[in-house]
C-alpha positions as CSV (number, residue, x, y, z in Angstrom):
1,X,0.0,0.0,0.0
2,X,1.3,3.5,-1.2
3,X,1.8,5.7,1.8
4,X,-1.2,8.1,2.5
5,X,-0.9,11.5,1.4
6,X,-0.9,14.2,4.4
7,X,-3.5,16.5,3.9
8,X,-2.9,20.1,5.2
9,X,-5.8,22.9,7.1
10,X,-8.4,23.3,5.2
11,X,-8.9,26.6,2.4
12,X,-11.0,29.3,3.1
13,X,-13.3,27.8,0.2
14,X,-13.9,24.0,2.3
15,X,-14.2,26.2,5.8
16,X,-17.0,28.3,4.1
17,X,-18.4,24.9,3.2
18,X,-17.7,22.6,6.7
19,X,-17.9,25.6,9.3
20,X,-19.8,28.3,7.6
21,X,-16.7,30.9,8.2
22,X,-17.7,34.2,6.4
23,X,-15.6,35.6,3.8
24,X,-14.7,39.1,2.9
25,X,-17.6,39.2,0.7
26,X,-20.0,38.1,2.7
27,X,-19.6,40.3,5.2
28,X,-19.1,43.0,2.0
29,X,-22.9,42.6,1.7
30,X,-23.5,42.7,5.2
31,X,-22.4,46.0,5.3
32,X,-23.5,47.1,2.1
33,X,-27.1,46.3,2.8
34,X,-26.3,48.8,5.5
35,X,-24.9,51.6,3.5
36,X,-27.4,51.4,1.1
37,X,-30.5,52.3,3.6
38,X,-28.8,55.1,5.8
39,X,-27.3,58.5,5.1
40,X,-25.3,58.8,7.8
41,X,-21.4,57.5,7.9
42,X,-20.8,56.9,11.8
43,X,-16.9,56.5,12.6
44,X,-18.0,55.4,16.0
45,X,-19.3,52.1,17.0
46,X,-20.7,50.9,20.2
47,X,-21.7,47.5,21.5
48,X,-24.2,47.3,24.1
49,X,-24.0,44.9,26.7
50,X,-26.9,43.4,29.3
51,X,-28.6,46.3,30.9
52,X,-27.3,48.5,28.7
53,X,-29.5,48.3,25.4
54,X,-30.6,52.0,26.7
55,X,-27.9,53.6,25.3
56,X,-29.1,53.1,21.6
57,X,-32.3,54.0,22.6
58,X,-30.7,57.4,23.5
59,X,-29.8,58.0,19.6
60,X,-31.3,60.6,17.8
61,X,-32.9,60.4,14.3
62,X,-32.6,56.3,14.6
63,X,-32.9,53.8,12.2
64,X,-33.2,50.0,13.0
65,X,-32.1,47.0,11.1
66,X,-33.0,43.7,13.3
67,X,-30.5,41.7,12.9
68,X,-32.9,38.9,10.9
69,X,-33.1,41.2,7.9
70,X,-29.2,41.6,7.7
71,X,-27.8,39.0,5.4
72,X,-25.5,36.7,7.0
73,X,-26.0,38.0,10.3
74,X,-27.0,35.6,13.5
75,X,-29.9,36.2,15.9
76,X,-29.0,37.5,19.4
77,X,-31.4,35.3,22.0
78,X,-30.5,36.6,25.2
79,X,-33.0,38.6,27.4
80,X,-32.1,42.3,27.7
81,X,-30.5,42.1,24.2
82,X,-32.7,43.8,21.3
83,X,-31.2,42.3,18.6
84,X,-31.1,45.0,16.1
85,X,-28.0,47.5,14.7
86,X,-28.9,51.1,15.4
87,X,-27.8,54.1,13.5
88,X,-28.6,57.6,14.9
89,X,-27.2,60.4,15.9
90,X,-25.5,60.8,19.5
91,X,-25.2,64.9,20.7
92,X,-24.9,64.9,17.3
93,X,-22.6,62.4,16.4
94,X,-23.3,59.9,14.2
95,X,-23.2,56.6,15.7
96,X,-23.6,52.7,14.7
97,X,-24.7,50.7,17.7
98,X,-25.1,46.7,18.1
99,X,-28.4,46.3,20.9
100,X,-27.8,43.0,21.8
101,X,-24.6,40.5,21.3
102,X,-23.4,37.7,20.2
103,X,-23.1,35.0,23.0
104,X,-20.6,31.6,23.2
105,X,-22.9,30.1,24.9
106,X,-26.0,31.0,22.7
107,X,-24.1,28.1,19.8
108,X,-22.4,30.4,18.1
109,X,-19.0,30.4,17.3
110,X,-16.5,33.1,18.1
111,X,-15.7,34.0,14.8
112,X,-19.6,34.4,14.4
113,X,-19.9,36.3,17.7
114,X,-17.5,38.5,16.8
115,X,-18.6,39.3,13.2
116,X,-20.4,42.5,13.3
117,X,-16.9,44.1,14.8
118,X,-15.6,43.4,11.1
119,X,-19.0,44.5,9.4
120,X,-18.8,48.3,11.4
121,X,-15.0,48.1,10.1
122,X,-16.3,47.7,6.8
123,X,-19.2,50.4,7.4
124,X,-16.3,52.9,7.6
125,X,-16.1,53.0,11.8
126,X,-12.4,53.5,13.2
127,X,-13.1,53.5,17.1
128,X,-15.3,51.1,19.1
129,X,-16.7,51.2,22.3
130,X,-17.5,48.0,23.7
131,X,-19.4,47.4,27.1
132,X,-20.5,44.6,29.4
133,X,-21.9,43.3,32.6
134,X,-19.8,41.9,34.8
135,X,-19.1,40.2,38.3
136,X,-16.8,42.1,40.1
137,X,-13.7,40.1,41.5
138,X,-11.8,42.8,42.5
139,X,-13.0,43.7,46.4
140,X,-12.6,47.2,46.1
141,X,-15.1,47.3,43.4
142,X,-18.8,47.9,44.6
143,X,-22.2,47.1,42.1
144,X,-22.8,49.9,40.1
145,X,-19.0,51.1,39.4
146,X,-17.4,51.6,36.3
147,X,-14.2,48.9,35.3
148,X,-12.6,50.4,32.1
149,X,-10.7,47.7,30.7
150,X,-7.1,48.0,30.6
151,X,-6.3,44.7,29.6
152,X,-7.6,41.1,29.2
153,X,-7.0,37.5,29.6
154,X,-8.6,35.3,26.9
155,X,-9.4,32.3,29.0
156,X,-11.3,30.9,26.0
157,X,-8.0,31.3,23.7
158,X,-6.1,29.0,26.5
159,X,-8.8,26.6,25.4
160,X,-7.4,26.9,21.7
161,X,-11.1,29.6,21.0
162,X,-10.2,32.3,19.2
163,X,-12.1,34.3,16.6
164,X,-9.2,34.5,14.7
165,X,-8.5,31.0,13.9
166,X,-8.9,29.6,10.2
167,X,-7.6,31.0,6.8
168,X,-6.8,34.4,7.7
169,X,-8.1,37.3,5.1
170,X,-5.4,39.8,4.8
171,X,-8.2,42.1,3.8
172,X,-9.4,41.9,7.4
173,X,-5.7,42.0,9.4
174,X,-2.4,40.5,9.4
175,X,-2.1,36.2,10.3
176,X,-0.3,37.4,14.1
177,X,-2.0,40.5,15.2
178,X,-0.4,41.8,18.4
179,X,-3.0,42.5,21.6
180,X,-0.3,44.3,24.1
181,X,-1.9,47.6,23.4
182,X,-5.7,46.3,22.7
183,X,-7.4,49.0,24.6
184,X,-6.1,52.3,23.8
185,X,-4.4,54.4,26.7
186,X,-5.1,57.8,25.1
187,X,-8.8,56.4,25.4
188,X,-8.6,55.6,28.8
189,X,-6.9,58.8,29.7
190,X,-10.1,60.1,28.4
191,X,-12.5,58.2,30.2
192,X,-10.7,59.6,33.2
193,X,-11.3,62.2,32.9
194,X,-14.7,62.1,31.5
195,X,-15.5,60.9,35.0
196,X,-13.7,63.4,37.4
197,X,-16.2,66.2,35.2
198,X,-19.3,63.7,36.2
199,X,-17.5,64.1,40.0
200,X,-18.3,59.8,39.9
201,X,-13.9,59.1,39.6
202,X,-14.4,57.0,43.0
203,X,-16.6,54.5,41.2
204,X,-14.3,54.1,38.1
205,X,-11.9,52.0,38.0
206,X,-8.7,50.7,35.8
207,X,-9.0,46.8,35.4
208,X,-8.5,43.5,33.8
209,X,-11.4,42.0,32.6
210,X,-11.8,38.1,31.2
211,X,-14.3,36.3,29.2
212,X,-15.6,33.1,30.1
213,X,-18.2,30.8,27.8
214,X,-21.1,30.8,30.0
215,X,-24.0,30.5,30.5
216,X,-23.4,29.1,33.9
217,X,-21.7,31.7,36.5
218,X,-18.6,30.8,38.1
219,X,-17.4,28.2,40.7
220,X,-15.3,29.9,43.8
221,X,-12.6,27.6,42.8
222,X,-12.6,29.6,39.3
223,X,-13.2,32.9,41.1
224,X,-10.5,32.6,43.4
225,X,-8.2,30.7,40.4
226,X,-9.1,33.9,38.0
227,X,-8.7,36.3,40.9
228,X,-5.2,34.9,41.5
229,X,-4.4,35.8,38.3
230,X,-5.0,39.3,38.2
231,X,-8.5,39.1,37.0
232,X,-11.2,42.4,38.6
233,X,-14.1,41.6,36.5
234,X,-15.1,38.4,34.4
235,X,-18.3,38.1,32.2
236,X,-19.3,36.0,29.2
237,X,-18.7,38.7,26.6
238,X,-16.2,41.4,24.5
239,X,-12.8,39.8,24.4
240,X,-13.1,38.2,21.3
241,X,-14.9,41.4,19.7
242,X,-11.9,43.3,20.7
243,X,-9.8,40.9,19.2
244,X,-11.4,41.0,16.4
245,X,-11.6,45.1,16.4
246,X,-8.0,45.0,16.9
247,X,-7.2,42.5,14.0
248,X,-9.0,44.8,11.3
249,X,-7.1,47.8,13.1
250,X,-10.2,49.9,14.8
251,X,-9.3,51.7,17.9
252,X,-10.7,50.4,21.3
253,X,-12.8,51.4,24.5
254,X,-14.4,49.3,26.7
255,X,-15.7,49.3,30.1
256,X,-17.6,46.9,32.2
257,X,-20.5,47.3,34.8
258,X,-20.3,45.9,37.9
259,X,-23.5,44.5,38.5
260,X,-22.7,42.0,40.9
261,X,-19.9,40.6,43.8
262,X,-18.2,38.2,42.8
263,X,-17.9,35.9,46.3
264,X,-14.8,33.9,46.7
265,X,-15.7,32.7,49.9
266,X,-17.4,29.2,50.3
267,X,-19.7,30.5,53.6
268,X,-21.6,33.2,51.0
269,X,-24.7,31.8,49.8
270,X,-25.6,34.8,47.4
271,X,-25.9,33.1,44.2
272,X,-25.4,35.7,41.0
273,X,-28.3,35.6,38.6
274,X,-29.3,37.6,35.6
275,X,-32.4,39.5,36.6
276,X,-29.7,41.3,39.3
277,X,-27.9,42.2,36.2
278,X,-30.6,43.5,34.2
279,X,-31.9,45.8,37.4
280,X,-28.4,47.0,37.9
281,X,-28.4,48.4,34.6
282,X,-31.4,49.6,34.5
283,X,-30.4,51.5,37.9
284,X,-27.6,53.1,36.0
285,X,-28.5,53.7,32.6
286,X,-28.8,57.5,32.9
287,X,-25.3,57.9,34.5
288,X,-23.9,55.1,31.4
289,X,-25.7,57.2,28.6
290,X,-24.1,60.8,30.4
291,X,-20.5,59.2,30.6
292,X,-21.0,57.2,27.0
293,X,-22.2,60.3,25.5
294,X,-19.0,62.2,27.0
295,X,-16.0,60.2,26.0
296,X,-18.6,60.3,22.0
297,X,-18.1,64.0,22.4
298,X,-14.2,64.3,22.9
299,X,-13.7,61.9,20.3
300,X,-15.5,63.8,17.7
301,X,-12.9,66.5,18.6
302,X,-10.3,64.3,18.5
303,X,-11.7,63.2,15.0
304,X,-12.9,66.2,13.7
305,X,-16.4,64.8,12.8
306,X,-18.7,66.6,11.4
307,X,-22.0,67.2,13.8
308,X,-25.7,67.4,12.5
């Protein structure tokens, strides 16, 4: 018998095929469908997380597209996520927001989760500001503060998850993006400061946030494990988007809401659930679309963006 032939990964072409992986063109239409039905040309992007759908309710002149009539985009089915891409102006900057997510946990994978990063790239945005719910591990941190992400650990990608992973599209990024510098420090310096004007800097924080797959909450053998690592905040979402934003070079933002203790401690019987995340966000959504609509403001100085 002749010796069998090794085969090597995949193409692009078989993955579109075996995994459904979008291509450039694909998401090409995504966007296009997009462009085609709004005027307005946002540079800035922002992803809602749990509780926190308000803030694309807060957009002026809106237009909705739920996600069902986009082609090739997935269905968000979480509770507290809308499920539609909003466009609409924000103090008078124009703005592209995703109400409602893309979840792990939902079936999807992370390359599907973290599509809509690549079809806002494609829309023409440059900056994104991602936020989440999150448990707070950090015991300084309180429900209700502010976490602006620093950094990350991609506890999925030690599980060999990443939305990155297949035939890589130099159209989209380079094969070996770098993350060091995923969330921009002029950025942060800005939301700094955003929040001694609001007089709130004692309920934002600088942290390290971590994504894991849900939809169960933690064990306190992970908490304490992820706490031992340097971890102040874990939830089940954004990592991979920003991975993705940072492949296909947008600029990033994010910040979690604490919306619940994280206990370490076997003697606490609290149990973390989502309706306590959901209230906490509803508690804070005035203060979240004040600072939001802030750090929106500086940037279209930054920018020099044009205002309706």
């Amino acid at each position: 018998m002749g010796k069998r032939k090794e085969q090597g990964p995949p193409s692009a072409e078989t993955l579109k095929f075996t995994v459904g992986l979008y291509t450039y063109e694909a998401l090409q239409e995504s966007a296009q469908y997009l462009l085609d039905r709004v005027k307005i040309r946002p540079k800035i992007g922002i992803i809602c997380g749990s509780g926190i759908g308000s803030l694309a309710e807060s957009l002026e002149n809106k237009q909705c597209f739920p996600y069902e009539e986009i082609p090739h985009f997935p269905v968000s089915t979480v509770k507290g996520h809308q499920g539609q891409m909003v466009f609409g102006y924000l103090k008078g900057v124009p703005i592209m927001c995703m109400q409602g997510r893309f979840h792990y946990y939902e079936g999807y994978p992370l390359w599907k989760c973290a599509m809509p990063v690549r079809v806002m790239k494609l829309v023409g945005v440059t900056h994104l500001i991602a936020t989440n719910a999150a448990g707070g591990l950090n015991p300084t941190y309180k429900v209700g503060d502010i976490m602006m992400v620093k950094d990350h650990v991609n506890m999925m990608g030690f599980a060999g998850n990443n939305p990155l992973q297949g035939p890589n599209d130099d159209r989209f990024g380079p094969r070996f993006p770098p993350m060091n510098k995923a969330y921009n420090a002029f950025l942060l310096e800005i939301g700094e400061q955003v929040a001694d004007e609001m007089g709130i800097k004692d309920i934002v924080h600088r942290g390290v946030y971590t994504c894991l797959g849900g939809p169960n909450f933690e064990t306190v053998a992970e908490l304490r494990m992820l706490r031992m690592i340097g971890v102040d905040a874990v939830g089940m979402s954004t990592v991979h988007e920003v991975i993705t934003a940072r492949h296909c070079d947008l600029i990033v933002f994010a910040f979690s809401l604490i919306t619940n203790q994280c206990s370490t401690d076997y003697e606490n019987h609290e149990e973390a659930n989502h309706e306590e995340v959901m209230d906490v966000g509803k508690a804070r959504q005035s203060l979240l679309q004040d600072y939001v609509s802030r750090i929106v403001l500086r940037l279209r100085d930054i920018l020099g963006l044009e205002t309706k």
